[in-house]
Residue, then its C-alpha position, 0 to 999 in steps of 0.5 A: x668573177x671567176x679567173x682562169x685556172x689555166x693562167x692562174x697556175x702559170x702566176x698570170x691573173x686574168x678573168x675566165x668565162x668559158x667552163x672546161x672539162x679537164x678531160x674533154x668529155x669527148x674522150x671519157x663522157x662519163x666526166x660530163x658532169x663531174x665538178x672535179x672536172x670541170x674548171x674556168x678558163x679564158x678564150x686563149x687557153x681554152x683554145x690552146x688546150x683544145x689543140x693539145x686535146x687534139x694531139x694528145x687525146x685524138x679527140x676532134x673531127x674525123x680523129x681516132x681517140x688514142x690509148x692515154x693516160x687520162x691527165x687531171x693534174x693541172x699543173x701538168x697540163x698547163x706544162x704539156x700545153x705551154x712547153 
């Protein structure tokens, strides 16, 4: 059973099934099949996170991909994301 890494870094234990890329391959595809960059996630994080892709990276239809640091760190992302 594989837990949602997400979750996990907020102390919450909750199964994960959807696999996500950390930096979503839409802005660096050369991360596409990077096991370091890829984790498991529930449906609700996965969901948050996209959102936040969105704003921080400008990924997502019809957007223009911004000039950002890319972000690994999970501990930060679960920060940005749940602030």
């Amino acid at each position: 059973m594989y837990l949602c890494q997400y979750c996990k870094e907020q102390g919450r234990v909750k199964p994960g099934n959807i696999v996500d890329h950390i930096v979503p391959i839409e802005y660096d595809s050369s991360l596409r099949v990077d096991p370091t960059n890829l984790v498991t996630v529930c449906k609700e994080c996965h969901n948050a996170k996209t959102r936040w892709e969105h704003s921080y990276y400008g990924t997502g239809q019809n957007a223009t991909r911004k000039k950002v640091v890319k972000i690994q760190d999970l501990k930060l992302i679960v920060r940005l994301i749940f602030k």
